[in-house]
SESE-906563 format. One line per 3 residues: number of its first residue (from 1); their letters; for each residue x, y, z of N, C-alpha, C. Coordinates in Angstrom, 3 decimals. Example, Ala and Ser with C-alpha at 12.3 -4.5 7.8 and 13.67 -1.06 7.14 Angstrom:
BEGIN
1	AS	13.190/-5.690/7.800/12.300/-4.500/7.800/13.200/-3.300/7.800 ~ 12.850/-2.250/7.080/13.670/-1.060/7.140/12.900/0.030/7.870
This chain:
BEGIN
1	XXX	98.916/137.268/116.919/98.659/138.684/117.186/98.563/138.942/118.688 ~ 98.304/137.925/119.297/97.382/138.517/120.544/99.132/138.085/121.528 ~ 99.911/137.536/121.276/101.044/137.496/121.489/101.965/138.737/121.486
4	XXX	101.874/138.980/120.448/102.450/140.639/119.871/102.115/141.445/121.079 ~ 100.652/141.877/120.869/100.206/142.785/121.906/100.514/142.699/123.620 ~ 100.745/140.382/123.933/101.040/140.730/125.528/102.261/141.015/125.416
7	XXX	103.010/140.666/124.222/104.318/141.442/125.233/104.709/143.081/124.746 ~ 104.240/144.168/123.783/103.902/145.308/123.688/103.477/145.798/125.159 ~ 102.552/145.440/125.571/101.604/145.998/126.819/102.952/145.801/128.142
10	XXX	103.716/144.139/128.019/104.096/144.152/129.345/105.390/145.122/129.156 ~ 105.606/145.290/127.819/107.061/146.013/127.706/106.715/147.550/128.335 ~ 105.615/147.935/128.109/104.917/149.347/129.209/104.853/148.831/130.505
13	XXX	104.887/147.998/130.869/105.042/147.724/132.473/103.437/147.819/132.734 ~ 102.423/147.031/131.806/101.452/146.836/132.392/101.183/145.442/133.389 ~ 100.278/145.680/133.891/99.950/144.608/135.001/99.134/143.517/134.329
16	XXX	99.115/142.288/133.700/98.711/141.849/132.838/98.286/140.179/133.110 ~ 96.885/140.099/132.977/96.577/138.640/133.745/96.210/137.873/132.472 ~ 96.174/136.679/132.359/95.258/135.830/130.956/93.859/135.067/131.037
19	XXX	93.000/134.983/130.574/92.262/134.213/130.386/91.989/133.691/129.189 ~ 92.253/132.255/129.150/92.086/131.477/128.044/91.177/130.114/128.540 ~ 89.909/130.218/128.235/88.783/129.088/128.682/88.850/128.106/127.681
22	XXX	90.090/127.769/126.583/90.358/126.455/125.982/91.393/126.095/126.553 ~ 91.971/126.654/127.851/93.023/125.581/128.844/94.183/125.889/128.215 ~ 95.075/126.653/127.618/95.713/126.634/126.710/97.184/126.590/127.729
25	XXX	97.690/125.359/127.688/99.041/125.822/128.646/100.392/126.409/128.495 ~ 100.526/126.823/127.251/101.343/127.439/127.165/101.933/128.561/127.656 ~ 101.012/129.380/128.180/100.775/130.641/128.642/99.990/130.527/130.374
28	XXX	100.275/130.881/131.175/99.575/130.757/132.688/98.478/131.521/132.604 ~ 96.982/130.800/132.626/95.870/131.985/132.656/95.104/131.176/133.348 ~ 93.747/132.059/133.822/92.956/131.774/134.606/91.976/131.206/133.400
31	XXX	91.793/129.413/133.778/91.000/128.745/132.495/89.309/128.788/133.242 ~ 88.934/128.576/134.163/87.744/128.832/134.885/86.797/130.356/134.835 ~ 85.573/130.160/134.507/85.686/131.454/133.830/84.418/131.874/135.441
34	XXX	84.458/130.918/136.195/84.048/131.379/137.668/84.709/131.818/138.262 ~ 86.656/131.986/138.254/87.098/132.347/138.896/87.631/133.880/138.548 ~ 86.853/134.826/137.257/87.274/135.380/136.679/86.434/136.785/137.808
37	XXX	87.237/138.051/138.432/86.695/139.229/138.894/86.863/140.399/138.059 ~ 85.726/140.607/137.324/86.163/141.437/135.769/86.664/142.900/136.705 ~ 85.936/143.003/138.496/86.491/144.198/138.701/87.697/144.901/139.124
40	XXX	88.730/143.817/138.890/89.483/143.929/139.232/90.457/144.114/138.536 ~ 90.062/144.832/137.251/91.016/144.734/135.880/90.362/146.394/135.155 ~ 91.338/147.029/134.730/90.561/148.549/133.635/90.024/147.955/132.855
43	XXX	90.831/146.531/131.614/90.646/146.611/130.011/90.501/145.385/129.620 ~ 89.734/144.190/129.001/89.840/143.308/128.671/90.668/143.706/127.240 ~ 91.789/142.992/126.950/92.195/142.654/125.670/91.878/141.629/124.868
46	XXX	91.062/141.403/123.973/90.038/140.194/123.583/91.019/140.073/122.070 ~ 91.442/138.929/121.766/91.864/138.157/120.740/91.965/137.241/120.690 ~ 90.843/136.772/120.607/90.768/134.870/120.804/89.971/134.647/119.751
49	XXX	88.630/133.726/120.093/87.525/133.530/119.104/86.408/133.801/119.269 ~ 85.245/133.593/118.546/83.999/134.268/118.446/82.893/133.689/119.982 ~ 83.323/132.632/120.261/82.621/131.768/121.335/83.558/132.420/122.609
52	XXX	84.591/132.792/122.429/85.020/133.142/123.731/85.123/134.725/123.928 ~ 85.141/135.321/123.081/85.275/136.575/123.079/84.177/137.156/123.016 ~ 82.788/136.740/122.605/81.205/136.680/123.545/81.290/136.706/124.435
55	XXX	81.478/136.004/125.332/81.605/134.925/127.061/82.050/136.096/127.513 ~ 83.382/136.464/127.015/84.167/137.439/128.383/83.973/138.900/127.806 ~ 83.520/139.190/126.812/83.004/140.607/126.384/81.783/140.943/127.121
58	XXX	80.880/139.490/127.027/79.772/140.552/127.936/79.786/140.283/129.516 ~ 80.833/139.373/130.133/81.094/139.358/131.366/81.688/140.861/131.756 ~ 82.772/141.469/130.910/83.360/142.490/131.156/82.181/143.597/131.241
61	XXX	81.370/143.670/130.502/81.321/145.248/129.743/79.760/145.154/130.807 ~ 79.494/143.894/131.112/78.353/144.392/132.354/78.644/144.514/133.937 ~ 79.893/144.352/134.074/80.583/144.897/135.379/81.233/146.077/135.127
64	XXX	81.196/146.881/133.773/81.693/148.333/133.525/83.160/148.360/133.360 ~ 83.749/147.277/133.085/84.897/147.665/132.402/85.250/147.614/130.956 ~ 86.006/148.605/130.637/86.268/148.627/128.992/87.272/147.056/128.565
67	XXX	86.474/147.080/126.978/86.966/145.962/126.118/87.618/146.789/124.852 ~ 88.887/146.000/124.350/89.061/146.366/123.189/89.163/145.074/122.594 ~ 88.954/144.759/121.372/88.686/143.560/120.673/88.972/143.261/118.964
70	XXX	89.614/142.521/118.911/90.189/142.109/117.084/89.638/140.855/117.471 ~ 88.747/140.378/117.742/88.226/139.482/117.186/87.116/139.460/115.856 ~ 87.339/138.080/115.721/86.621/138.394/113.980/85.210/137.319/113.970
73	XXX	84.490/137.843/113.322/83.398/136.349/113.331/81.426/137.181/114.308 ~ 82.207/137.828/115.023/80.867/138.572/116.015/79.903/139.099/114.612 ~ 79.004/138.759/114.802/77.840/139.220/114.109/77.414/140.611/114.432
76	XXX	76.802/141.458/113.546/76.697/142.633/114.214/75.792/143.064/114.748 ~ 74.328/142.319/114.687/73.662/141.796/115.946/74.268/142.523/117.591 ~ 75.784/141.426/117.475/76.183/141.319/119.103/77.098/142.321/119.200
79	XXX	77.792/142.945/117.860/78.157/144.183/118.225/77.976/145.288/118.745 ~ 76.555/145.353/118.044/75.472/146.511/118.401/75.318/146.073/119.704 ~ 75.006/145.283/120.054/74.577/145.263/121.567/75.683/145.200/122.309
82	XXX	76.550/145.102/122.099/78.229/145.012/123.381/78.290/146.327/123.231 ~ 78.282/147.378/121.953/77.855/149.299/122.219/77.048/149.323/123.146 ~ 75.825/149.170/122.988/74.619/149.583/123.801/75.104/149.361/125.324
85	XXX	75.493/147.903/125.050/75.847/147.051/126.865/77.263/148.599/127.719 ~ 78.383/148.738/126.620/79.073/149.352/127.180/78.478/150.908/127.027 ~ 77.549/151.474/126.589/76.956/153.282/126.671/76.420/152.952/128.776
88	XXX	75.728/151.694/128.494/74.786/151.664/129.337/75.525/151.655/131.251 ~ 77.042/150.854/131.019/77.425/150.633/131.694/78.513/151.281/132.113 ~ 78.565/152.320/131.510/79.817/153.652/131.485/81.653/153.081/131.166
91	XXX	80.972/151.731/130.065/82.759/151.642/129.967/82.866/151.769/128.308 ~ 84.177/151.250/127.855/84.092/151.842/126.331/84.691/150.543/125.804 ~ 83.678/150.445/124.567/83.966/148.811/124.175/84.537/149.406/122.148
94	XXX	86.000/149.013/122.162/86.569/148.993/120.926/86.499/147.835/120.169 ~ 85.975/147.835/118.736/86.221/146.848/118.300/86.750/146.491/116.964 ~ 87.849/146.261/116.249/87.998/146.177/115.178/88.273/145.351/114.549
97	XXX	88.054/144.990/113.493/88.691/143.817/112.820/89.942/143.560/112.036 ~ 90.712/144.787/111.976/91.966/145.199/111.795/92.429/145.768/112.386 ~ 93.794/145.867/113.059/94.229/146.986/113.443/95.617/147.741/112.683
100	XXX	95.497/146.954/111.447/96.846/148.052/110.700/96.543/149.275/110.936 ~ 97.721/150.199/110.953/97.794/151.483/110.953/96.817/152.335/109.690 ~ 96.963/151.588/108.364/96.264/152.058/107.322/94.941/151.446/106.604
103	XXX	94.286/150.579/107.395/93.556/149.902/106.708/92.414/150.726/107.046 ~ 91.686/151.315/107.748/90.650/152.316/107.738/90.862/153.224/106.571 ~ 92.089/153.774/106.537/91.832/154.893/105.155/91.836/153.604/103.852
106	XXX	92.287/152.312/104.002/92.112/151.663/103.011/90.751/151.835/102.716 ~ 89.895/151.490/103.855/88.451/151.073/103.647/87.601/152.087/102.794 ~ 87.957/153.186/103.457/87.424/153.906/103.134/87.721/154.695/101.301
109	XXX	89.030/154.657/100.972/89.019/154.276/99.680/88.693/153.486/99.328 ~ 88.394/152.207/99.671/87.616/150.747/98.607/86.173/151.743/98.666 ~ 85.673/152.358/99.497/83.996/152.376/99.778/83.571/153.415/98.133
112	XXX	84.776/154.787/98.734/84.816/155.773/97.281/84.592/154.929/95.852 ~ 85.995/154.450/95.987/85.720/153.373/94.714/84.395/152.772/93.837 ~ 83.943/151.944/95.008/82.900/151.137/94.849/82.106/151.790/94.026
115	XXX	81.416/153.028/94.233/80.548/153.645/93.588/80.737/153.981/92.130 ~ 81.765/153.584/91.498/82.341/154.204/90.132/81.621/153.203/89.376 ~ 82.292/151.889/89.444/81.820/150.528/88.518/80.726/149.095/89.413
118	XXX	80.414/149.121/88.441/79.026/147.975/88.859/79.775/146.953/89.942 ~ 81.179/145.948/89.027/81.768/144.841/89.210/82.420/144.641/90.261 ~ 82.393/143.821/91.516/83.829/143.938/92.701/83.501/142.710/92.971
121	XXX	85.227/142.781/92.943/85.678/141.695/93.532/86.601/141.459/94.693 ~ 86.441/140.592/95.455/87.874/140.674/96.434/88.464/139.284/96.775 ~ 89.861/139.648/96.585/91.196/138.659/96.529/91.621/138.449/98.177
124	XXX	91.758/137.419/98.855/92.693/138.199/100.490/93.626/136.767/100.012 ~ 94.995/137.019/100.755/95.967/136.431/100.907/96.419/135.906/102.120 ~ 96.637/135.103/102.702/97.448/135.344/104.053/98.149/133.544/104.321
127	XXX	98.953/133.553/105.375/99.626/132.431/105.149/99.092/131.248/105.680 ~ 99.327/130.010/105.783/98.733/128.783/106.130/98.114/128.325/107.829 ~ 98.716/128.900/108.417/97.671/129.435/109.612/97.090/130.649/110.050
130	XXX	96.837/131.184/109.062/95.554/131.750/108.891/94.138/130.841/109.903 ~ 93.161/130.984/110.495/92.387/130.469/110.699/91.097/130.013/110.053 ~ 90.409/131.576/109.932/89.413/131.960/109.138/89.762/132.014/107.715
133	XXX	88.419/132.153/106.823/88.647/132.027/105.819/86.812/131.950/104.906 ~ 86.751/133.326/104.693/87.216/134.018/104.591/87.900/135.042/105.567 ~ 88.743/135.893/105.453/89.140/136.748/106.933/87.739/137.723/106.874
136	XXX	88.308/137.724/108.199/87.613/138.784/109.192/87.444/140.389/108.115 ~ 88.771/140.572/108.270/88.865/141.827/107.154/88.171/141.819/105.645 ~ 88.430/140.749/105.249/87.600/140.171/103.714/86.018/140.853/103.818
139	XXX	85.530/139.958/104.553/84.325/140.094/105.062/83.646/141.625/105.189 ~ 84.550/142.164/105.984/84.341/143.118/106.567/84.425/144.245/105.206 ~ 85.328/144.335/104.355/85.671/145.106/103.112/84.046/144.516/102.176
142	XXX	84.060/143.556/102.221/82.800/143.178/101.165/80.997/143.643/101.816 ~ 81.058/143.738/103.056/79.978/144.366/103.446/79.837/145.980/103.211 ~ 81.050/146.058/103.527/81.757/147.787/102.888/80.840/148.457/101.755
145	XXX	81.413/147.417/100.904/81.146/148.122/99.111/79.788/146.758/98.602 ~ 78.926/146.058/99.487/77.660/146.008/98.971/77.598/144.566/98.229 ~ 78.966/143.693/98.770/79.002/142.209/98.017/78.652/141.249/99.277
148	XXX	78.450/139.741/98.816/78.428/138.862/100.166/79.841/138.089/99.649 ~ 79.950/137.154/100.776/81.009/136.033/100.485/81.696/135.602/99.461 ~ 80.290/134.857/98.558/80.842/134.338/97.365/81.550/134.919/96.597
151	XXX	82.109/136.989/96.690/82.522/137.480/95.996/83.639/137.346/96.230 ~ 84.429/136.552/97.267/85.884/136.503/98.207/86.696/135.657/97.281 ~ 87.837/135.700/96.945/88.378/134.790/96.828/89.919/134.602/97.837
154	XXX	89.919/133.710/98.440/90.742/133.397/99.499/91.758/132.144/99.351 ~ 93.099/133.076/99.712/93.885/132.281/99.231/94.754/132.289/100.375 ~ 94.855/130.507/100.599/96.141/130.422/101.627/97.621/129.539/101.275
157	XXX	98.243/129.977/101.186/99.618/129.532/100.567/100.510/130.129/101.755 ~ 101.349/130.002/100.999/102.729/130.675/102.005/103.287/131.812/102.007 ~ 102.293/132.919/102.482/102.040/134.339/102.068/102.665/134.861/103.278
160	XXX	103.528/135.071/103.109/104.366/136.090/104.139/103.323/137.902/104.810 ~ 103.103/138.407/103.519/102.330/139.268/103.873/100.927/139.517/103.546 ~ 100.702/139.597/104.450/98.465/139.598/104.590/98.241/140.466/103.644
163	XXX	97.270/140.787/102.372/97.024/140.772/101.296/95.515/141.084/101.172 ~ 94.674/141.949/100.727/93.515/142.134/100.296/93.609/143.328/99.410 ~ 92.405/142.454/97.970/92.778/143.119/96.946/91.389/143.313/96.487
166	XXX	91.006/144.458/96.131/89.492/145.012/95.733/89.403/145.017/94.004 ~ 89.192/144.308/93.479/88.670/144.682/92.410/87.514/145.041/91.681 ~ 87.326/146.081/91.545/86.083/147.391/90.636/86.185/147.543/89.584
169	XXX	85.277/146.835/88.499/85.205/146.895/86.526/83.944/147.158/86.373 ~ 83.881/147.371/84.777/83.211/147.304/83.884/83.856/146.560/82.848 ~ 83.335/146.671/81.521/83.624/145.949/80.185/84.554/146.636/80.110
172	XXX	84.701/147.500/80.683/85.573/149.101/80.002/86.880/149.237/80.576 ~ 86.850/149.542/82.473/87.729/149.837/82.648/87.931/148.924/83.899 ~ 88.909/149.125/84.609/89.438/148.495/85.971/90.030/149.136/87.150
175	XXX	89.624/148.846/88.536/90.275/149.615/89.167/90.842/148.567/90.360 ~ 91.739/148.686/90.520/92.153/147.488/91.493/92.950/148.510/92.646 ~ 92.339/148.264/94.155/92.985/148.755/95.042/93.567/147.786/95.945
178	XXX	94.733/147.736/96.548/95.459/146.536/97.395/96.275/147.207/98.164 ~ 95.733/146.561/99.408/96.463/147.021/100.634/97.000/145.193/101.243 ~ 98.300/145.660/101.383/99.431/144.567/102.216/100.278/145.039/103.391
181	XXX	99.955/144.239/104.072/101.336/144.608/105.420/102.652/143.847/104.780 ~ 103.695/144.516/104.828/104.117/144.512/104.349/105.596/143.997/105.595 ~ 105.174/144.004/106.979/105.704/144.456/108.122/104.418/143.795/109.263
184	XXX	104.364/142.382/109.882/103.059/142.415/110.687/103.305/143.514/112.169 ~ 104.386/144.249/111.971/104.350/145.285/113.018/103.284/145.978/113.296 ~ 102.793/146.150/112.366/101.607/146.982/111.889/100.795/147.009/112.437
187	XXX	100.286/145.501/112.979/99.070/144.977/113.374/99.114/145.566/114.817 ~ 100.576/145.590/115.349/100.779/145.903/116.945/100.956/147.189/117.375 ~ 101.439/148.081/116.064/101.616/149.594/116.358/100.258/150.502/116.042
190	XXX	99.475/149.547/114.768/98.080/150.208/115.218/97.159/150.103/116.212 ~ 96.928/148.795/117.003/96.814/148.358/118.602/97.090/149.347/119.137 ~ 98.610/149.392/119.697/99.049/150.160/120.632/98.595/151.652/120.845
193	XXX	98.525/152.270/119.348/98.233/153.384/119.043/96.954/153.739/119.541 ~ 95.546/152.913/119.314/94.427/153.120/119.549/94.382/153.066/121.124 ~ 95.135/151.811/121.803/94.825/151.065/122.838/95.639/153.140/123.759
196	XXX	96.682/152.958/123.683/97.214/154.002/124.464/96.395/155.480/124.501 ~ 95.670/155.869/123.681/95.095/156.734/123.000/93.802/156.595/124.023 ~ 93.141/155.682/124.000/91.784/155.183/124.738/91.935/155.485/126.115
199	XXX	93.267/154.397/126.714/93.604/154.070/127.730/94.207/154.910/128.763 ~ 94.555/156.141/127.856/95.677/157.514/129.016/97.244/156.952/129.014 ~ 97.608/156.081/128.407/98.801/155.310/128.936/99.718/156.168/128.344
């Protein structure tokens, strides 16, 4: 994903630096996180992991520059406080755990749902490097509608398209809602969309 987005951003002719503090050489970034001048940048783009995207979220957002962030795993504990950190510090900290174009109105139909039948369940799909597990999104849908973990069932195979499936019963009836990308464009045109939107670009 976070690939998608650098080259989206550089295809706008943004000015675009890396930091990756697991050394990662594939990509040229600044791995020293002493040598990092958050003021010298508008936007952190954060898609890494939960240990690093801490580190440089609250390096950013207490020198006052805005974060936007798909990272998955932050407790909401540290969410709440990277808000507070960015109200306090006049920058604007985004954070989502999806960025499909439709998965908010998904959510928000699973939430409607929820309230009908006692029973939910949730299915996610996604392919073999996948990381997490359950996803980020899983998670995030099951805090939604009032389940923990154990209600996940997570499946990694060779799933072309990312997959979460809500299921809501009784003895009686069934309601199954499922949202799939179908297209991981998705992931980069809802990004872009928010990111440009935020950003003035």
């Amino acid at each position: 994903m976070g690939r998608k987005i650098y080259q989206s951003l550089k295809d706008r002719d943004y000015t675009i630096e890396g930091f990756d503090l697991l050394c990662n050489e594939e990509v040229p970034t600044i791995s020293n996180i002493d040598l990092v001048e958050p003021k010298k940048y508008d936007w952190l783009v954060d898609f890494s992991n939960e240990g690093i995207s801490i580190i440089m979220t609250d390096l950013f957002l207490k020198t006052g520059v805005n974060v936007i962030s798909g990272t998955t795993g932050i407790s909401d504990e540290k969410l709440d406080e990277f808000m507070m950190m960015a109200k306090e510090n006049g920058a604007k900290y985004i954070h989502r755990v999806n960025f499909s174009s439709c998965f908010c109105s998904y959510e928000k139909l699973v939430e409607k749902a929820a309230l009908l039948l006692p029973n939910k369940l949730i299915v996610e799909a996604h392919d073999l490097s996948k990381y997490d597990k359950p996803s980020g999104s899983a998670l995030h849908l099951a805090k939604a509608i009032g389940i923990d973990s154990k209600d996940i069932v997570s499946v990694r195979i060779d799933e072309p398209e990312p997959c979460h499936k809500v299921i809501i019963s009784n003895d009686k009836e069934r309601i199954i809602l499922i949202h799939q990308v179908l297209d991981k464009k998705a992931f980069e045109e809802g990004f872009m969309e928010i990111f440009l939107k935020e950003a003035g670009g």
